[in-house]
C-alpha positions in Angstrom: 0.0 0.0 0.0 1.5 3.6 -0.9 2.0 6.0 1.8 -0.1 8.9 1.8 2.1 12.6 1.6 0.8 14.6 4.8 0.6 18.4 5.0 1.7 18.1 8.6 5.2 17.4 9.9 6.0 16.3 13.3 9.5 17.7 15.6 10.6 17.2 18.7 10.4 20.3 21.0 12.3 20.2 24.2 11.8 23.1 26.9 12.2 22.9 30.7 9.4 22.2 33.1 8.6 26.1 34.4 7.7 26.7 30.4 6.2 23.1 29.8 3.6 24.1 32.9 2.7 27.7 31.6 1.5 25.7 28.8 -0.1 23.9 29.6 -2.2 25.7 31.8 -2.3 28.3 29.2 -3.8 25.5 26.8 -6.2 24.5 29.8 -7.7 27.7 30.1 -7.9 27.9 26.4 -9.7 25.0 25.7 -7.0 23.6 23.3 -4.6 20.7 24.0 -1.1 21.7 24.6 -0.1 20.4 20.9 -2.8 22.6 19.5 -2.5 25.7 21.6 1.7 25.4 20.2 0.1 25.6 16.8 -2.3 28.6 17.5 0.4 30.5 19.2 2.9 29.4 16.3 0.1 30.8 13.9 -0.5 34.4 15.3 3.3 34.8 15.5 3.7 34.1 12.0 0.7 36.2 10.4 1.8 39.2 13.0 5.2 39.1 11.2 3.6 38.6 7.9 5.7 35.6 7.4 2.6 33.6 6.6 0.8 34.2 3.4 -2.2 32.4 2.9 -5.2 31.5 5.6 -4.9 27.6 7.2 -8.0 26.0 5.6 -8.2 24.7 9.0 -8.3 27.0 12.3 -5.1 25.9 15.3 -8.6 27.4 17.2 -11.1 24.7 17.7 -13.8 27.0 18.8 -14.0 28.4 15.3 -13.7 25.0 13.6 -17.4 24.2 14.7 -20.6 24.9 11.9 
């Protein structure tokens, strides 16, 4: 069977436990998992710096996912 090309990549982040908490807790409060609150914040960086061009055809934000 051929393997499918994905649009997402995967990396290994490593940051020490006082950041890994904020986080998390930052996720937590935001509704998101700690995985997608990296990609919101990730997301808002780059459009603030203009570094990304076009609009995700799928939102970091889960709250505006939903019909």
């Amino acid at each position: 069977m051929a393997k499918k090309e994905s649009s997402i990549k995967s990396f290994v982040l490593r940051v020490d436990t006082e950041t890994m908490n904020a986080l998390e807790k930052w996720a937590a409060d935001e509704f998101r998992s700690t995985n997608g609150q990296l990609q919101w914040i990730i997301a808002e960086a780059l459009k603030k710096s203009g570094r990304l061009k076009s609009e995700r055809k799928k939102s970091c934000n889960p709250k505006e996912n939903t019909l």
